[in-house]
KOLPAFI-987858 format. One record per atom (N, C-alpha, C, O): residue in one letter; atom name; residue number from 1; x, y, z. Coordinates in Angstrom, 3 decimals. Layout:
N
A CA NUM X Y Z
...
***
This chain:
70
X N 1 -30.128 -2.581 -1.482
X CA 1 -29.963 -1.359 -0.708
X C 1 -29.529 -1.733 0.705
X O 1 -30.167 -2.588 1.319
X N 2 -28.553 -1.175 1.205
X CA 2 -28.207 -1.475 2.573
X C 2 -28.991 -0.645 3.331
X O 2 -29.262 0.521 3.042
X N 3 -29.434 -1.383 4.520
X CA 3 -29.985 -0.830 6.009
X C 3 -29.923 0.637 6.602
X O 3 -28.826 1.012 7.017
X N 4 -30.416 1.030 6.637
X CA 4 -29.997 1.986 7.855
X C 4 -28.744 1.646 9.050
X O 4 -27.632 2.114 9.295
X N 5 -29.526 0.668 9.565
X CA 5 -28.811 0.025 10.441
X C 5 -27.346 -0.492 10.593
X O 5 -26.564 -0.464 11.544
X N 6 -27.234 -1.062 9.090
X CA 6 -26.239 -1.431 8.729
X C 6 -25.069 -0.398 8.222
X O 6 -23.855 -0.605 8.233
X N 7 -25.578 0.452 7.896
X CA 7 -24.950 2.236 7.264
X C 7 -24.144 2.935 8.648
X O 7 -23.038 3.475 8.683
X N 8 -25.263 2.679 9.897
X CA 8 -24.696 3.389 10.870
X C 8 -23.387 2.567 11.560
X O 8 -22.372 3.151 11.942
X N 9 -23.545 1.459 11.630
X CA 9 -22.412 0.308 12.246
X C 9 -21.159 0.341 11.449
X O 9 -20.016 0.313 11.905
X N 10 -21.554 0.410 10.057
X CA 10 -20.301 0.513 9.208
X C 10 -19.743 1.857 9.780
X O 10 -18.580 1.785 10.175
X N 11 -20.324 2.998 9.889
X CA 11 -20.108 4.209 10.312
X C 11 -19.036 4.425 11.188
X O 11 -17.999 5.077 11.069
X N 12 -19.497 3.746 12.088
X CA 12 -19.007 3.395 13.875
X C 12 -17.884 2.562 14.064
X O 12 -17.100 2.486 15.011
X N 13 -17.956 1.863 12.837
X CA 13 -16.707 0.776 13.024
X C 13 -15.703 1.847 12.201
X O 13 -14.519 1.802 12.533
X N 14 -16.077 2.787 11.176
X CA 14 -14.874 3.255 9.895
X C 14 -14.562 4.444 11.215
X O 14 -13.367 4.686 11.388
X N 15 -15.453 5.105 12.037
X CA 15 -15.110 6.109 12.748
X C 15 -13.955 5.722 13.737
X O 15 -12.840 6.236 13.651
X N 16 -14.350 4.610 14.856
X CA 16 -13.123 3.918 15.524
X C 16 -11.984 3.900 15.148
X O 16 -11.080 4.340 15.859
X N 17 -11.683 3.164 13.423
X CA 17 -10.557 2.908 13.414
X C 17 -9.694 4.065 12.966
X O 17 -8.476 3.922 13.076
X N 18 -10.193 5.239 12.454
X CA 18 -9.693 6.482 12.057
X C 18 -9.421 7.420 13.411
X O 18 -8.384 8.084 13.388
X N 19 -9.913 7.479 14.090
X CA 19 -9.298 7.616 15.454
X C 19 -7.990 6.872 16.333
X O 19 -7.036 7.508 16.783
X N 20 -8.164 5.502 16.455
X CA 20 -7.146 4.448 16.662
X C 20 -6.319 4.403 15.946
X O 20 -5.446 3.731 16.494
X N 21 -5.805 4.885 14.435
X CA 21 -4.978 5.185 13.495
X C 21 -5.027 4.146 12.875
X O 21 -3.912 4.014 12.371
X N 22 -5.905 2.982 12.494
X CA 22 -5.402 1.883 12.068
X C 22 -6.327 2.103 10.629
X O 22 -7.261 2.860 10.365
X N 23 -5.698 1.210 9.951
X CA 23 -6.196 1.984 8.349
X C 23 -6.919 0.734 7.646
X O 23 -7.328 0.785 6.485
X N 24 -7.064 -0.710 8.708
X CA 24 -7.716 -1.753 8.300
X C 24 -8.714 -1.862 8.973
X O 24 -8.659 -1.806 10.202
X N 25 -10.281 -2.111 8.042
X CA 25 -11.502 -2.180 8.609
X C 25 -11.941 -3.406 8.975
X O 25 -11.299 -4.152 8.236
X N 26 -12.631 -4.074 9.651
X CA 26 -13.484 -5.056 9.912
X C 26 -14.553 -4.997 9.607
X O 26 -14.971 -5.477 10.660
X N 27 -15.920 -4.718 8.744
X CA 27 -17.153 -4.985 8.518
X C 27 -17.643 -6.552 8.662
X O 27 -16.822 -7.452 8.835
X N 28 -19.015 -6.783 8.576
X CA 28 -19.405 -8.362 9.246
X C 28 -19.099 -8.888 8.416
X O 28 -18.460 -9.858 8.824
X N 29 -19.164 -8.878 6.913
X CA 29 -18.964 -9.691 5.999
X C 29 -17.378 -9.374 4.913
X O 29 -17.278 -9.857 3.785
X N 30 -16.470 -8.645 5.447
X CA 30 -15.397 -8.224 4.699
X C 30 -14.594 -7.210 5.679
X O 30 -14.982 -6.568 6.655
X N 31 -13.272 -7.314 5.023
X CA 31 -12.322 -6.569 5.606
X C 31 -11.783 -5.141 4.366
X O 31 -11.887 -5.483 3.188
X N 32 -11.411 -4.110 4.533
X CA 32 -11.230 -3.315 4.141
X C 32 -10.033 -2.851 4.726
X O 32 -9.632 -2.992 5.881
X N 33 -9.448 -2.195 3.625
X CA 33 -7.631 -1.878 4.280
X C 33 -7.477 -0.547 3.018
X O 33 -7.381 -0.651 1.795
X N 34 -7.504 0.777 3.974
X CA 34 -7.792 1.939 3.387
X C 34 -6.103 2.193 3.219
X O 34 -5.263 1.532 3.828
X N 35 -5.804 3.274 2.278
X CA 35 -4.649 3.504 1.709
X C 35 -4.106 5.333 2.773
X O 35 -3.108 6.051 2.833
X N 36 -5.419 5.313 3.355
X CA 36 -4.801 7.332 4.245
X C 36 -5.800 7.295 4.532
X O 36 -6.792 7.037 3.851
X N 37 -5.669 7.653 6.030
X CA 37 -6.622 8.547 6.525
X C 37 -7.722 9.322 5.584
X O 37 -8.909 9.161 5.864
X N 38 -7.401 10.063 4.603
X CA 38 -8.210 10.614 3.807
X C 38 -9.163 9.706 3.072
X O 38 -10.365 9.965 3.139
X N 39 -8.763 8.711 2.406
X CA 39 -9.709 8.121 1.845
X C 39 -10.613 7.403 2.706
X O 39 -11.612 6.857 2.238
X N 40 -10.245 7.353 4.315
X CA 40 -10.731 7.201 5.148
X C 40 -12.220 7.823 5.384
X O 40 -13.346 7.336 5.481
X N 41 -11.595 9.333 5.434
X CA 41 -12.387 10.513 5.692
X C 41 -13.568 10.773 4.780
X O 41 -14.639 11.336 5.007
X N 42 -12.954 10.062 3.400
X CA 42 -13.554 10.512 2.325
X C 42 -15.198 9.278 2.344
X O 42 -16.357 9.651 2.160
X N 43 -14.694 7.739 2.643
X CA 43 -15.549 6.869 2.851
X C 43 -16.422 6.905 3.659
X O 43 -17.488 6.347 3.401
X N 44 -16.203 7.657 5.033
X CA 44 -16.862 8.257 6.105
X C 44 -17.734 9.214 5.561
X O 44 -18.809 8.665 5.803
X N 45 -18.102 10.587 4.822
X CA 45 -18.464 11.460 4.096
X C 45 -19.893 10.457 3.344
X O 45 -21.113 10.559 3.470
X N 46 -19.015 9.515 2.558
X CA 46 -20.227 9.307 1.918
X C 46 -21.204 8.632 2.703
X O 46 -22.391 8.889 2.502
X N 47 -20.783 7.585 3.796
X CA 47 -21.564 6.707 4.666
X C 47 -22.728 8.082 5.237
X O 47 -23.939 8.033 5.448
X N 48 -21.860 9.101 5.340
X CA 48 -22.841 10.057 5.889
X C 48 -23.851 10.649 4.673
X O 48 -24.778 11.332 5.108
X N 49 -23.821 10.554 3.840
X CA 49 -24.522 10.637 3.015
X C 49 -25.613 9.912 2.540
X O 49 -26.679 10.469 2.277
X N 50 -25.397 8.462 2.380
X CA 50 -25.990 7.280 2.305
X C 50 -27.004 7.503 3.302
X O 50 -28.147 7.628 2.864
X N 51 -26.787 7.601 4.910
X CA 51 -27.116 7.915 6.319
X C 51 -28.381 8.742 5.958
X O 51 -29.548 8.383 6.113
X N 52 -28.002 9.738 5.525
X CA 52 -29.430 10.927 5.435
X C 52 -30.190 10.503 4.315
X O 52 -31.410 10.389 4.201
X N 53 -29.473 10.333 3.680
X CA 53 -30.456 9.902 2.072
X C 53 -31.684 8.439 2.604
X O 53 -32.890 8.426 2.357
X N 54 -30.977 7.456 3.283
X CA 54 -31.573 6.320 3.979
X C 54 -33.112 7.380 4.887
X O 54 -34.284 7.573 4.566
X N 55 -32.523 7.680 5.701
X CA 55 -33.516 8.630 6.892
X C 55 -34.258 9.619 6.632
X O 55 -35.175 10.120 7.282
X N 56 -33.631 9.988 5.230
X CA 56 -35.097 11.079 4.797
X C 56 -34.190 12.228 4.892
X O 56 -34.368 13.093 4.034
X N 57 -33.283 12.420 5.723
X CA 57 -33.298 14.149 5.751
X C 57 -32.067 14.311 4.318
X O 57 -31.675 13.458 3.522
X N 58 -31.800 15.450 4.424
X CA 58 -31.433 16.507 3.503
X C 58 -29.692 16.835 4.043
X O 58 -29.427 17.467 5.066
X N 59 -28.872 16.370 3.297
X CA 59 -27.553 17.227 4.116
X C 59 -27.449 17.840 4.007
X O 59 -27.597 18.290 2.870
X N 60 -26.899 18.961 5.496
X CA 60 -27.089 20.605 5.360
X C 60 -25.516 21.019 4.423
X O 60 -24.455 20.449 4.168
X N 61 -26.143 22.318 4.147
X CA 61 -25.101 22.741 3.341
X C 61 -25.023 24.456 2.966
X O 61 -26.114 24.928 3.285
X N 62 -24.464 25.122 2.620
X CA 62 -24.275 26.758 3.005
X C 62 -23.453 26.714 1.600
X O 62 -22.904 25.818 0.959
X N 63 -23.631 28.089 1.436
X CA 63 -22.617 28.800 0.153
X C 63 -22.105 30.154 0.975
X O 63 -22.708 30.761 1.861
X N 64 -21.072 30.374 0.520
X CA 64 -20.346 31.463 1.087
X C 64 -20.211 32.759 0.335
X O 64 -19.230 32.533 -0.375
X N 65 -20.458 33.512 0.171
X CA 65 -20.101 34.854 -0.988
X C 65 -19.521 35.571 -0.436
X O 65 -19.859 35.879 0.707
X N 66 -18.101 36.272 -1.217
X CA 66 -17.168 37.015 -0.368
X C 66 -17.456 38.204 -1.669
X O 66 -17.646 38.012 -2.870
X N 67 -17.391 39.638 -0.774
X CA 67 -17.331 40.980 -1.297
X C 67 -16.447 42.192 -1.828
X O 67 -15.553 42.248 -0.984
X N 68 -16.279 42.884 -2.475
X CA 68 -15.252 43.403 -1.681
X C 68 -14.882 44.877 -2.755
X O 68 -15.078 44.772 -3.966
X N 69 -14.465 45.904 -2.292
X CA 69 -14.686 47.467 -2.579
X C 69 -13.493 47.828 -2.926
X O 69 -12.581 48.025 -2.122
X N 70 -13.396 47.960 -4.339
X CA 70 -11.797 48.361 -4.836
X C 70 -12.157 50.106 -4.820
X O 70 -11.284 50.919 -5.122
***
């Protein structure tokens, strides 16, 4: 099981480089070289997931219901 610690740094480093546009990661022990932004986005998502699941909390989340009067 990875760290907390280690969850958030990966975090911080995948967040940087998706900002900076660069699509190759550095982690301490490996390099990573993402194919888009999106799968970027998408790896980020789960780190955030991992993140809460690690810390206990719950990711928030909503449902939407739309109405409507013919």
């Amino acid at each position: 099981m990875i760290q907390l610690s280690e969850l958030q740094s990966m975090r911080d480093t995948l967040q940087r480089a998706i900002f900076s546009g660069t699509l190759r990661v550095q982690f301490t022990d490996r390099a990573v070289e993402y194919n888009s932004v999106d799968n970027m986005r998408k790896a980020l998502a789960d780190i955030d997931t991992a993140i809460a699941k690690a810390s206990g909390a719950t990711p928030s989340s909503f449902s939407l219901a739309t109405h409507s009067r013919d």
